[in-house]
N, C-alpha and C positions, 0 to 999 in steps of 0.2 A: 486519667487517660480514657480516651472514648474508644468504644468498639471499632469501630470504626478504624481507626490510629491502630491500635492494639491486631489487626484483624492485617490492614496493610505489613506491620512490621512482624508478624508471622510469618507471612508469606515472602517477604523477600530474606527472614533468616534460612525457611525452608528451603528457598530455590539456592544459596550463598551454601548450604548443605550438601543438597545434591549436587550441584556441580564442583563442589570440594572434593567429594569421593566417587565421583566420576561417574554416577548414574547406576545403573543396575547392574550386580554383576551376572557374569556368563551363570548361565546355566549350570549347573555342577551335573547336575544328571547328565544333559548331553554331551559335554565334555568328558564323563565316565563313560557312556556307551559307544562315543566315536573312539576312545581310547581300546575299548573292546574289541572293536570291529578291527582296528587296525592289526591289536595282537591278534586276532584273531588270523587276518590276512598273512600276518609274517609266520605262525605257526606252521600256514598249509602248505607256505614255500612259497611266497607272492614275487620274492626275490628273484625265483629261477625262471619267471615267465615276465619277459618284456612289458605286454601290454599289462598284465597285473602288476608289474613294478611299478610302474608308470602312474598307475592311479592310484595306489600304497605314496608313493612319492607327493601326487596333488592334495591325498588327506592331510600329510604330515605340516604340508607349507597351508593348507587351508585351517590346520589350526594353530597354528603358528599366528596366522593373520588375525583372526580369530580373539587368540591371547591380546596380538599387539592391541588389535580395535577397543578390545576390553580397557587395555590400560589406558588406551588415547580417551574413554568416556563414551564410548558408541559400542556399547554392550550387545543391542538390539540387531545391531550388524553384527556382529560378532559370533552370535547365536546363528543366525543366517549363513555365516560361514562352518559353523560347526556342524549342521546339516547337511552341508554342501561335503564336506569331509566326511560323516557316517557312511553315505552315498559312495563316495568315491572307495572309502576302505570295504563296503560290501563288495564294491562291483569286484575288486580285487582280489576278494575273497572267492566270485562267483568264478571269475576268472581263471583263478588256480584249479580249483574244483574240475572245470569244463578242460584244462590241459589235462587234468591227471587223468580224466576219465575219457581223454580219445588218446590217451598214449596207451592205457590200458586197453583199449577197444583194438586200435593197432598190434597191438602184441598178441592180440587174440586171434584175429583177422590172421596173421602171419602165422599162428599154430596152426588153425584149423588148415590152410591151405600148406603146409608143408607136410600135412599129413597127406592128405591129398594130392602133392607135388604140385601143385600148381603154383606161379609166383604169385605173391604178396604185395597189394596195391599201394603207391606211393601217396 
């Protein structure tokens, strides 16, 4: 058998390979850190604020999408979506953070001025 021949029938077992097992898989790393980000989000109470649900919600179906791409063989997409979901499960996170801390700022706002009698800004 010539190099040649031998060099051909490599390459089309190699490609008959890859596309057997469908290409690269996802990321594991990123698929663990968007899984963080999202616990993380439900931790801080992402659930009780709207727009934080909302984007807690877009990670979940972004790696959901994510997984499917994986299995369809378009990994690389797939990864693309698991980015797009860390994104989404931070803002969510960033989200809760910024309600807890103007409900707080409000209840502070309404001490100070009931000491003072004054009313409390809506």
């Amino acid at each position: 058998m010539s190099y040649q021949r031998l060099s051909t029938s490599s390459g089309v077992v190699f490609a008959l390979a890859v596309l057997a097992c469908g290409g690269a898989p996802l990321s594991q790393a990123k698929l663990a850190e968007t899984q963080t980000a999202m616990h993380a989000a439900e931790t801080l109470g992402a659930a009780n604020d709207p727009k934080a649900k909302q984007s807690l919600q877009r990670a979940r179906d972004e790696v959901a999408e994510a997984k499917r791409l994986a299995k369809d063989g378009d990994a690389d997409r797939g990864n693309l979506y698991l980015d797009r979901a860390a994104a989404d499960a931070e803002l969510a996170s960033q989200l809760t953070r910024t309600a807890t801390e103007e409900e707080k700022a409000r209840e502070a706002w309404a001490k100070s001025k009931a000491m003072v009698g004054a009313p409390a800004p809506q």
